[in-house]
DRENROSE-226875 format. One record per atom (N, C-alpha, C): residue in one letter; x, y, z. Coordinates in steps of 0.05 Angstrom, whole numbers, plus 5000, padded with zeros to 4 digits. Example, Ala and Ser with C-alpha at 12.3 -4.5 7.8 and 13.67 -1.06 7.14 Angstrom:
# DRENROSE-226875
A526448865156A524649105156A526449345156S525749555142S527349795143S525850015157
***
This chain:
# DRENROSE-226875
X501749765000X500050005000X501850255000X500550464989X501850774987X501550915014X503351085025X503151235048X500151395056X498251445028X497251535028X494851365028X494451135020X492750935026X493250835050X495550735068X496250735095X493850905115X494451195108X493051385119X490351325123X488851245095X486251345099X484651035111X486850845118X486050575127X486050565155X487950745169X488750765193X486250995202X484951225180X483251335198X480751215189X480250965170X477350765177X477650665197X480050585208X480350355233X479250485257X479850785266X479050995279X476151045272X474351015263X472051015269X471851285253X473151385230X473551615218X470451685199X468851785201X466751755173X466852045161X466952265169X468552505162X469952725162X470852805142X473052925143X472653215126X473353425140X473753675122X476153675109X476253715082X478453745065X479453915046X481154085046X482154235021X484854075007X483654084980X486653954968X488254174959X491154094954X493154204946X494854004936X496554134923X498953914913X501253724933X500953794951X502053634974X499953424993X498153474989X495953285000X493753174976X494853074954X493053074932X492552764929X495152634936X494552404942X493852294958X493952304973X490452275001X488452374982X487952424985X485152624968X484552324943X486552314931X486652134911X485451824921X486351744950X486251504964X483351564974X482751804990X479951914997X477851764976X478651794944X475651814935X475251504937X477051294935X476851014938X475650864966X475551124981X474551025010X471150985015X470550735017X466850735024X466250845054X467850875066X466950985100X466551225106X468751455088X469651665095X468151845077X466552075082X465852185078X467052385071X468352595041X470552845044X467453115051X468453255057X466153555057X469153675046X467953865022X470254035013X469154335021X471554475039X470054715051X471154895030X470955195034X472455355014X473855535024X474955445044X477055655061X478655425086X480655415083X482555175102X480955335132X480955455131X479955565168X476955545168X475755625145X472755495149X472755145153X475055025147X474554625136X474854655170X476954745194X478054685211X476354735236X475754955230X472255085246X469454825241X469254775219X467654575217X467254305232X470354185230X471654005247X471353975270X471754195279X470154325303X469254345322X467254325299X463654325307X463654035314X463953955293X464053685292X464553435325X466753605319X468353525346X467053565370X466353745381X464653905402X461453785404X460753795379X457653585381X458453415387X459553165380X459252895386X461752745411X463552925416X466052825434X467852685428X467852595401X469652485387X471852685363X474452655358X475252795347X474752805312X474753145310X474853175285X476753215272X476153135247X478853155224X478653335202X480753485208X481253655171X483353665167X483953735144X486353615122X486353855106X489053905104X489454125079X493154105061X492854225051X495854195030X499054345040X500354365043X501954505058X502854815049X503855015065X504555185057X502255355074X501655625050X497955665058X496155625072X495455365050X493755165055X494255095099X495954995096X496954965118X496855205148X497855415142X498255615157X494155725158X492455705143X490955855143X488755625166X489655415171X488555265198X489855235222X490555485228X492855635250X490955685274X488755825262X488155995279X484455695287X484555575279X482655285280X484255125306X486455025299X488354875313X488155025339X489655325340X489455455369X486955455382X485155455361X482055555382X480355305394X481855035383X481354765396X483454735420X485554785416X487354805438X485654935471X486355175461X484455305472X482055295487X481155075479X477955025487X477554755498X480054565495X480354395500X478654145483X479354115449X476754085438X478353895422X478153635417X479053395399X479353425368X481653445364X481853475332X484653475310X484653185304X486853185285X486753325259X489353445252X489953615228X492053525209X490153425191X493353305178X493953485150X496553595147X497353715131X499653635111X498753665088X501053635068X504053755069X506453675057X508253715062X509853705038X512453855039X513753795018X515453595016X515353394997X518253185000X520453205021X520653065035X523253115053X525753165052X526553155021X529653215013X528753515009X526453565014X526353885014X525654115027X526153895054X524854005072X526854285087X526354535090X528254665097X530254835077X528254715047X530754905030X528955135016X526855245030X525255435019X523155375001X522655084994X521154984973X518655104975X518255064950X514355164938X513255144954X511455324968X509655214991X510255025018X512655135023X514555005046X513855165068X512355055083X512355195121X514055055138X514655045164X514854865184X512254825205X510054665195X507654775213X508454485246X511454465235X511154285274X513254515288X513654625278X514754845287X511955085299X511355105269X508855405269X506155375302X506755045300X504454945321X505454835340X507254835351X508854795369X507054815399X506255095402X505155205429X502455185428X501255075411X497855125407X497454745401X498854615400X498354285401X498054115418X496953935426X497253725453X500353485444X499553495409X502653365403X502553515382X504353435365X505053435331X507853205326X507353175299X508352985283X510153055258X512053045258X512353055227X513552675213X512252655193X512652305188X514852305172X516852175171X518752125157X519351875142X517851685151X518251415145X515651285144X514051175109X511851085112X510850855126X514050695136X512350515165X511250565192X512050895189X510451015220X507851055209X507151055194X504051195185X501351065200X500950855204X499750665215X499650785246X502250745263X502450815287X502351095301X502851275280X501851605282X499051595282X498551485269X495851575261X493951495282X493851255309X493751075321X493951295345X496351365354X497551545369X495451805374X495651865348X494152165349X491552155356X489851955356X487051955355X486951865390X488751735406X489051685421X489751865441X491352095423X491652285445X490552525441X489152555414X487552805420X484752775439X484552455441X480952375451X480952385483X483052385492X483152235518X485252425540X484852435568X485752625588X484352915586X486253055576X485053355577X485653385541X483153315523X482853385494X484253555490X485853485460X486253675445X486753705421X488253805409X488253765376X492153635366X491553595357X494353355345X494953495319X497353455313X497453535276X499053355268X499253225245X500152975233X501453165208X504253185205X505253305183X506053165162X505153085137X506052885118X507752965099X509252895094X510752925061X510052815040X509652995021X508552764999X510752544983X513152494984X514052264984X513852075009X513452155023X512651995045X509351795036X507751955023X504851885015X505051754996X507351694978X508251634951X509151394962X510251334982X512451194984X510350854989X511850584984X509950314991X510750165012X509650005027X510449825049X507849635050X508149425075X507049345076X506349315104X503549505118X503249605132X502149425154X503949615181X502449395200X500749605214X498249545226X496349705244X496649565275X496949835286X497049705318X494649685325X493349495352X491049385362X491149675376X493549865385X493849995417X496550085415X496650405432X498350435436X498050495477X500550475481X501950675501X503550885504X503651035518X505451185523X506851175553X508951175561X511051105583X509951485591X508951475621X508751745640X505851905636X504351745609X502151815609X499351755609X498251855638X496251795653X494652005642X492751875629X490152055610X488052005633X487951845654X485051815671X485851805707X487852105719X488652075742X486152115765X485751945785X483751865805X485351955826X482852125840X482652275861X482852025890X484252045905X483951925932X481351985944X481051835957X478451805969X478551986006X481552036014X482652176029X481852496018X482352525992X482352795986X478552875986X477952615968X475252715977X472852715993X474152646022X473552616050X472652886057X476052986056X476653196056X473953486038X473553376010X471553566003X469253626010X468153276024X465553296034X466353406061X467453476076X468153556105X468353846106X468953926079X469354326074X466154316072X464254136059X461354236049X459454246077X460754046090X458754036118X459554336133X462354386140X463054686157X461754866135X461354816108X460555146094X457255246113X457255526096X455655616103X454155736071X456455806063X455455896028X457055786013X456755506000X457855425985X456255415961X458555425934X457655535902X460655275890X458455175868X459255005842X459855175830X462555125816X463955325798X464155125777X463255185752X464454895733X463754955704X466154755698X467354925669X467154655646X468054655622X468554515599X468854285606X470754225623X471253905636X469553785645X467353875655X464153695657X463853645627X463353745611X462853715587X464553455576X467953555575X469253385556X469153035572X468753105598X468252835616X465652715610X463552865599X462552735597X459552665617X460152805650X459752805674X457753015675X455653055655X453253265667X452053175690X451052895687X449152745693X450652635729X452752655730X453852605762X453852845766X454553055752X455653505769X452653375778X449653375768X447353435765X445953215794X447553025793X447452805823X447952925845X451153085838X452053055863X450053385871X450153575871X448353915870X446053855881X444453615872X442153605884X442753375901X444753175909X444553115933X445753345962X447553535950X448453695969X447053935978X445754035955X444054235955X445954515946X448154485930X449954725929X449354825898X449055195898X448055275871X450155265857X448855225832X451355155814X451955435783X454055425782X454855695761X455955555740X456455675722X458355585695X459855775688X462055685668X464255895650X462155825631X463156025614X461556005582X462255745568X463955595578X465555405560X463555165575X462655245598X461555015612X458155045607X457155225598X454755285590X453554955581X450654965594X449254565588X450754415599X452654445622X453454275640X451954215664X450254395664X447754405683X445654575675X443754425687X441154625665X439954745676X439955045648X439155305667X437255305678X434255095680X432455205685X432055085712X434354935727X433554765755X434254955765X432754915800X432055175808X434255205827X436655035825X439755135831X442055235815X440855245788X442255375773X443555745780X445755755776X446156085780X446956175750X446456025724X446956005700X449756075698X451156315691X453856285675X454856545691X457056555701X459456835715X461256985697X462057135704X463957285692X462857555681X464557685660X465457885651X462258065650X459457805620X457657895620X455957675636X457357565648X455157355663X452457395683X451257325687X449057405713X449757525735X449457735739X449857915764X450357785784X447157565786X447357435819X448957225813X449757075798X452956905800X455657045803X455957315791X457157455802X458257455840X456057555840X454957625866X455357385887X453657155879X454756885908X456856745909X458856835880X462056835883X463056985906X462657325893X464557455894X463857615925X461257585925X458957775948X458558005931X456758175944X455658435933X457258655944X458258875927X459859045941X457859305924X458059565945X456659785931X458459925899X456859975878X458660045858X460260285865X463160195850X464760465861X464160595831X465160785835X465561035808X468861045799X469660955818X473661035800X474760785824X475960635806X477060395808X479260495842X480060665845X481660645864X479660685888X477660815882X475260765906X475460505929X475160515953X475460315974X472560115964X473359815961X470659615963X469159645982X466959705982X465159636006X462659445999X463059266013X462058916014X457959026024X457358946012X454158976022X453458636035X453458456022X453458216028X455458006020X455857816038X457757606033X457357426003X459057315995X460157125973X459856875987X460856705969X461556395973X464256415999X463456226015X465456196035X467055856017X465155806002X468055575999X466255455960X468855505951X468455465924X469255255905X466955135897X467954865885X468754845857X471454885846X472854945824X472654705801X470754575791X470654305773X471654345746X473554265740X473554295711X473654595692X475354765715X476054985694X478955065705X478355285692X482155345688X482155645707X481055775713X480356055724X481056255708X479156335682X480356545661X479556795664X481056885653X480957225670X477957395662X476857195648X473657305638X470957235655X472757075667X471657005700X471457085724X474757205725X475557295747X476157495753X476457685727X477257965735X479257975745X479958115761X481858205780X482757945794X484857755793X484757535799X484857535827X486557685834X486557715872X483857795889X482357835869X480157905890X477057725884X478257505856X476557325867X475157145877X473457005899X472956815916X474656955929X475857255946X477957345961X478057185984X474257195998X474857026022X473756746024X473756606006X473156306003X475456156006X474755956015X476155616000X475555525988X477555475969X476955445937X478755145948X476854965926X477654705917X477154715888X479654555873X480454585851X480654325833X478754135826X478753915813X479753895782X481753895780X482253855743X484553575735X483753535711X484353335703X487553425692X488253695682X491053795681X492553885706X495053815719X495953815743X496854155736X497654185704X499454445708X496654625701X494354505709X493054865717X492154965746X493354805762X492854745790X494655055801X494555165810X495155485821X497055655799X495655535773X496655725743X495055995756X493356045758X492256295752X491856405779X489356215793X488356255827X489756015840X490956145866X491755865883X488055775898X488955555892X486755365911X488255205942X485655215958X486655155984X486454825983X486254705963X485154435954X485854355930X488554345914X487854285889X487453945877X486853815871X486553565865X485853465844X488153255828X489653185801X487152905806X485153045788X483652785771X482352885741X480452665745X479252605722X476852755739X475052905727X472652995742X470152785746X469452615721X468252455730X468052255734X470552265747X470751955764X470352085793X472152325791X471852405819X469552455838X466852565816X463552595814X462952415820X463652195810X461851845810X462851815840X465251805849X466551695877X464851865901X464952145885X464052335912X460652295923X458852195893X455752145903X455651895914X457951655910X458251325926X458651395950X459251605954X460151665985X457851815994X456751965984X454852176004X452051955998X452251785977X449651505977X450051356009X452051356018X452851206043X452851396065X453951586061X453251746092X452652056076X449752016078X448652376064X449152646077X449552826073X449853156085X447653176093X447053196128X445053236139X443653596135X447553766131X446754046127X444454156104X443254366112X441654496086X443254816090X442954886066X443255206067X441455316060X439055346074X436255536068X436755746071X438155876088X439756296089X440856306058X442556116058X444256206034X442156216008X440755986001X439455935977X436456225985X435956305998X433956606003X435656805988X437656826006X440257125994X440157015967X440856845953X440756825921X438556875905X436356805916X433756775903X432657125908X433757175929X433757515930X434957685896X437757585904X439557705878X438457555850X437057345850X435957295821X434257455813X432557475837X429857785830X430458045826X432158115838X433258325829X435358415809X435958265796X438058285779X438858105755X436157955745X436257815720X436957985696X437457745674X437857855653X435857995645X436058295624X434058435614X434458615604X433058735583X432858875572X431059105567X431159325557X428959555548X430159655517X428359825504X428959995488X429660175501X431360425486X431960715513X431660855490X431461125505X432761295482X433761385460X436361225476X439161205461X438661085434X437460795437X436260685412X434560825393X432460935397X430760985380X433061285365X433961405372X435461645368X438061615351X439561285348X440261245339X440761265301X442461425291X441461495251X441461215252X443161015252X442160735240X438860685240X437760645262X435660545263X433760865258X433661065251X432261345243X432061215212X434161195205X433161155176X431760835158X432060695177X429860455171X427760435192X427360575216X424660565223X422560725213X424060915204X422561125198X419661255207X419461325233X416961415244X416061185263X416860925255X415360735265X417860555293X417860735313X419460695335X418760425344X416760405342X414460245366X416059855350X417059925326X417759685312X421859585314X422359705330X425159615332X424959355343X427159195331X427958945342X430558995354X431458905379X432858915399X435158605400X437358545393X438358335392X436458145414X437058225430X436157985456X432757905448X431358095445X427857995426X428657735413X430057775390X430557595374X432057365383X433257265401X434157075419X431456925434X430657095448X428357015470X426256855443X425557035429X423256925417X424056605398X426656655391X427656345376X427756105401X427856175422X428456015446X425555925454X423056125447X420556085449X420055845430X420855945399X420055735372X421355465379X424455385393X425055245394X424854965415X423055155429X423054955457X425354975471X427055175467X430055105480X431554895474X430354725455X431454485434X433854495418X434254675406X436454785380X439054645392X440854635383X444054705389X444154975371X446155155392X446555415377X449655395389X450555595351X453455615354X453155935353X455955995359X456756315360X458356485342X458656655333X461856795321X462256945359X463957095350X465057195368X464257535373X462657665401X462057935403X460657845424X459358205419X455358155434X453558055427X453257955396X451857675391X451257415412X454757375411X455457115428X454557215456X454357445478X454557415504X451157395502X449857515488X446357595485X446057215478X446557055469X445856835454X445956685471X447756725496X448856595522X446256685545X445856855537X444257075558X440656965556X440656925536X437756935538X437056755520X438456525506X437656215510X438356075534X436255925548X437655685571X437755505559X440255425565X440655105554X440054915576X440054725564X437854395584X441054215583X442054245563X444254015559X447354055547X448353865557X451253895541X451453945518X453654075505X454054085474X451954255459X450054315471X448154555462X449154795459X450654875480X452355125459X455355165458X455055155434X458255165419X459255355407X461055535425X461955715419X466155725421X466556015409X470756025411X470556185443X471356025461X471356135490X474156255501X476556025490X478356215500X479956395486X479856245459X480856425438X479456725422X476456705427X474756795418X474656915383X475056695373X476056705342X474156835327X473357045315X470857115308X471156965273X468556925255X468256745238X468156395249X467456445271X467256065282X464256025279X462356175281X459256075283X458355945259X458756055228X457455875219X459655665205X461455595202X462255345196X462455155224X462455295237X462255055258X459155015258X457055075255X453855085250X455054805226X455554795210X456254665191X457654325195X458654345211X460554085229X457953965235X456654195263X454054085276X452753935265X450854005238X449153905225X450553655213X453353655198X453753375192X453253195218X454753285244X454052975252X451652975274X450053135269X447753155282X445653265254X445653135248X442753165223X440253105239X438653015256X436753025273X436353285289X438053415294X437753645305X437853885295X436354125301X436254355293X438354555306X439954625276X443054715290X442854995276X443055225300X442455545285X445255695305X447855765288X448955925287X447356275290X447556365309X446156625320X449556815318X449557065294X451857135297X451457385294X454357485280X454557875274X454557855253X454058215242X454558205211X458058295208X460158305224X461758205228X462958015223X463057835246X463257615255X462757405223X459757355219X459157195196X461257255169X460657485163X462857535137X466357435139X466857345154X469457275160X469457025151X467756825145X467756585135X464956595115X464356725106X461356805091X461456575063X464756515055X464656345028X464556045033X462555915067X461655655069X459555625066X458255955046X455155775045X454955635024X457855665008X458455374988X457855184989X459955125007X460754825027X457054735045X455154915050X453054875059X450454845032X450954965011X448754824992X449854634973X452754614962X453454384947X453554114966X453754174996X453453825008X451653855022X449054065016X446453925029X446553985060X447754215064X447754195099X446054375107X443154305121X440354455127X441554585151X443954735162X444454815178X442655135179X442255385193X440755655198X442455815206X443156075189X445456275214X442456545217X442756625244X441556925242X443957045241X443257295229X444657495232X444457705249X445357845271X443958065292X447058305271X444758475253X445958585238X446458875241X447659035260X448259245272X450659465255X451259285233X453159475214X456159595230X456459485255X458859585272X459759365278X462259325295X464359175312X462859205336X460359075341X459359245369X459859205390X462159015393X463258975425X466359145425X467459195405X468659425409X467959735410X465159765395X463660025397X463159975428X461659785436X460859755471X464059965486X466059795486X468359905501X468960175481X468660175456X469760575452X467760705475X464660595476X462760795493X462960915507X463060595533X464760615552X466760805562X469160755541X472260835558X473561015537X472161125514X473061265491X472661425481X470361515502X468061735490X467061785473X466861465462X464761465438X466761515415X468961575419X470261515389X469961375368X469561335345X469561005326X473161075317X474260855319X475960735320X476560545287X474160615286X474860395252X472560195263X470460205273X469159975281X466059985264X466560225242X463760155226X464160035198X462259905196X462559595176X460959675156X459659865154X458159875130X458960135109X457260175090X458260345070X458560695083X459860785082X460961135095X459061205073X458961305042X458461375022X454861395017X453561095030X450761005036X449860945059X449961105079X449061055106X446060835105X444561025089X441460935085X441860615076X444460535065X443760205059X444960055072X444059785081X445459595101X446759415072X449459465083X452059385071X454459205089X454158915072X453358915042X450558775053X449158715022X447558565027X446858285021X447258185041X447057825051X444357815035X442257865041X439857805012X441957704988X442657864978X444057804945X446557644945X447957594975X450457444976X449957184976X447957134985X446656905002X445456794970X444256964955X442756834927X444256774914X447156904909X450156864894X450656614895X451056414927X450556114935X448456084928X445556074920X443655824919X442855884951X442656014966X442855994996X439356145003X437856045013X435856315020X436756575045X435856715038X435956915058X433857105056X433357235074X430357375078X432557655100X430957895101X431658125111X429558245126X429758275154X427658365170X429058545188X426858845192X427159045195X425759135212X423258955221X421759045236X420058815251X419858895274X418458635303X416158565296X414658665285X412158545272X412258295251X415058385240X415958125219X417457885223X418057955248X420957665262X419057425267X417457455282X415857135288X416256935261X414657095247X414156895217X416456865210X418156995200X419957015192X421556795204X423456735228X424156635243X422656295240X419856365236X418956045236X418855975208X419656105179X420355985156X422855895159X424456085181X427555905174X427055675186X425855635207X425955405226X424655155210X422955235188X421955085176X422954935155X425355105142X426654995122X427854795126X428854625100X429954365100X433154375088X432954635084X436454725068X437154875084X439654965077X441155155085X438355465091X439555695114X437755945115X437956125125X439156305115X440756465138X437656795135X438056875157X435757105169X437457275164X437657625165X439157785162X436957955188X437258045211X436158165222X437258485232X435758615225X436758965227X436358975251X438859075273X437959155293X440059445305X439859595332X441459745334X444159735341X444659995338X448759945351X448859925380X447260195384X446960315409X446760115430X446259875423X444959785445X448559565459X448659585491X449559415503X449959195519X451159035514X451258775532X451758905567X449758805582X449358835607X448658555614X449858445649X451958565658X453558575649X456658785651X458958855644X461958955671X463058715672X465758775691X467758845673X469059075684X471359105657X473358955658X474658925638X477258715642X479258795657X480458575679X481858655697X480658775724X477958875723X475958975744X474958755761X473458845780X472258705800X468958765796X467858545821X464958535821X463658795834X465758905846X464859255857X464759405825X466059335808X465159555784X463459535765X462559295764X459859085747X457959325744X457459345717X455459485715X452959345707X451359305714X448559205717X446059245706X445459565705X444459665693X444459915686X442659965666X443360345660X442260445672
***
């Protein structure tokens, strides 16, 4: 067999059925071996960072890793910023890239990168193959180590004499690796120890992140909460690791997160006006904080010294080196989360927490009433020239990003999986859909890659075709990958993007407001020359693909509207006019504390 038939045998053996692919002249033979394959499915994207975003998706729906493939050089470099934002997110996904012959490697050749070099800091491994009898055992390797411990993405570097080259291949049953423990277990000492902090608490708060997810472990976080009785929060990355609508949910923390998760972290402090202002505490925080499965990112934490200031923090992660990376914990403990979940409800099944916290769970249910998510029109909005010159007289008809959220969350039953690009799209889409379950929303969390919503919308629907998968994005954000509505009507993918179409950068207009005095900065997207036209227009881009698209301007028109897309059986993207003016609330500034959270206007 050819190196390149090697390949595509070793990823049937892997349980491979598809693959995003761009060819090039360094990966052409794969491509070539590809079309001979009955298992494998190619999707040809039209942008190497749209194929890798797709992958993704892919990856993120189902927990198994995704694969994309591109040619070297370019080709190569332009799934840079795919690779980092799986890194990043902690998200399963081999990349295999074409290469130049190896007698040429290093002499500047045609489309010559070093991408084990270029990916060095953004990989869980990388590869470069030199010998077509490793091909078999790389390939073995990689799927093994992007799937398992703390996920991540692998890159497999090929040469095309390497792909050229014949042997006669052996496939391993299994590998090992000598020092690496992908599934480390918590002592039963340590977690004595955790149930013994929950009985002394008084305000104890679930903190929990991605690693419920990539574990797998909704369904034990969701055991153990309601055997203990402790409210539970999320990172955005952890969003459907517990569902928003149980009545211990504190839904999601941080930067734009819920005030009152804010708040039974951090406690309530009176707002200051100028950051050097003294904190003054109105009510207490979490006295002891249960850290599952995240990393503590500064979109969480703000000001890192002053978050959980006066708690004990216990720190469960399955990576040892994120254990006092960011926040020291008074507890840190090297596992697997859900094993550690499964061990910790075998134990409280045998001797239960007689404690309740009825004070504590009142003070929350206080701060949920007062301080949910919400919205108004103001002013500001209707006064706005964007929206003056398409409402024209008719105020009473503005659509408000967050309307258009709530009401698809109405059409959907809260059913959908929704993906994100990257802005105030994404924090509003977080904000005012609840999710019920894992993998329901998929968004770029640590990287915040903007152009990820709709090719990853695209991943979704391949390996979830039973489900209704709607990418909710910017008119931004979407245009950054706008040439997959290709890749979405030549292979049939009934995936939906909205558009919340504001003609600005509006989470950088949010901070010019803010901290700039309203400067624009370069953050308007549409035509200078035609104010009066929303530019460009997705109606006619969208028809260019074969794609439907529809343009709505006004709240009287969204329901229907909204329920043709939901109705369709193809591809459908919405184009929805809404304002600039308007901001994501709540808002901690970066680097700020829960004393500067602004809340409301």
């Amino acid at each position: 067999m050819t190196g390149s038939e090697i390949l595509v045998a070793a990823l049937e053996r892997e349980g491979v059925d598809t693959i995003f692919a761009y060819p090039g002249g360094a990966s052409m033979e794969v491509h070539q071996a590809l079309t001979r394959s009955r298992k494998i499915r190619v999707y040809l994207p039209r942008h190497e960072q749209g194929g890798g975003f797709a992958a993704e998706g892919y990856a993120r729906a189902t927990g198994r890793a995704g694969v994309v493939m591109t040619t070297s050089g370019p080709g190569a470099t332009n799934l840079v910023t795919a690779i980092a934002d799986a890194y990043m997110d902690s998200v399963p996904l081999v990349a295999i890239t074409g290469q130049v012959s190896t007698h040429m490697i290093g002499r500047s050749a045609f489309q010559e990168t070093d991408m084990f070099g270029i990916t060095l800091p953004i990989v869980k491994h990388s590869y470069l193959v030199t010998d077509v009898n490793d091909i078999a055992r790389v390939v073995k390797e990689a799927f093994y180590l992007a799937q398992t411990g703390r996920p991540g993405p692998v890159v497999i570097d090929l040469p095309k004499n390497v792909q050229q080259a014949r042997t006669q291949p052996f496939f391993p049953a299994e590998v090992r690796f000598r020092g690496y423990n992908p599934c480390p277990k918590a002592s039963d000492l340590e977690l004595n120890e955790i149930i013994g902090l929950i009985e002394q608490s008084e305000r104890p708060v679930l903190y929990v992140g991605g690693g419920i997810i990539s574990a797998n472990a909704a369904a034990d976080l969701r055991e153990f909460a309601e055997r203990t009785g402790i409210p539970v929060t999320t990172t955005l990355m952890g969003i459907g690791a517990f569902p928003e609508d149980h009545p211990l949910s504190l839904r999601w923390l941080g930067m734009h997160g819920a005030a009152y998760a804010n708040w039974a972290v951090n406690g309530e402090y009176l707002p200051r006006k100028n950051p050097n202002d003294p904190m003054v505490k109105v009510k207490d925080g979490a006295d002891l904080l249960l850290a599952f499965g995240v990393r503590f990112d500064d979109r969480v934490t703000g000001k890192v010294e002053e978050f959980c200031k006066h708690g004990t923090i216990v720190h469960i992660d399955i990576d040892a080196a994120e254990h006092n990376k960011n926040k020291r914990a008074h507890l840190p403990v090297h596992s697997d989360i859900g094993y550690a979940l499964r061990r910790l409800n075998a134990m409280l099944r045998e001797r239960p927490i007689q404690k309740r916290f009825d004070a504590w769970h009142a003070q929350i249910a206080e701060w949920k009433r007062r301080a949910p998510f919400r919205y108004r029109v103001t002013e500001e909005v209707l006064k706005s020239q964007h929206m003056r010159d398409h409402l024209r007289g008719m105020e009473s008809e503005v659509i408000l990003p967050q309307m258009v959220i709530e009401m698809l969350y109405e059409l959907t039953r809260g059913e959908a999986i929704i993906t994100t690009g990257v802005g105030q799209h994404q924090m509003w889409a977080a904000q005012f859909y609840k999710y019920k379950e894992p993998r329901q929303f998929i968004t770029s969390g640590g990287l915040g890659a903007m152009g990820f919503g709709w090719p990853a919308a695209l991943g979704i629907k391949v390996a979830r075709p039973d489900r209704q998968v709607i990418d909710i994005d910017g008119d931004g954000s979407f245009l950054m990958n706008a040439q997959e509505l290709a890749m979405a009507h030549i292979e049939h993918i009934a995936a939906k993007a909205i558009i919340l179409n504001n003609q600005h950068l509006g989470m950088v207009v949010q901070w010019e407001d803010k901290f700039y005095g309203g400067n624009r900065g370069h953050t308007y997207l549409g035509d200078p020359e035609n104010r009066h036209q929303i530019y460009p227009d997705y109606v006619r881009m969208c028809a260019s693909f074969n794609v439907k698209c529809e343009r709505v301007m006004y709240k009287r028109d969204l329901r229907a509207a909204l329920q043709r897309m939901l109705d369709a059986d193809e591809p459908y993207v919405l184009d929805v006019v809404v304002p600039y003016t308007e901001h994501v609330l709540p808002f901690i500034p970066a680097g700020r504390t829960v004393a500067d959270m602004i809340w409301e206007d």
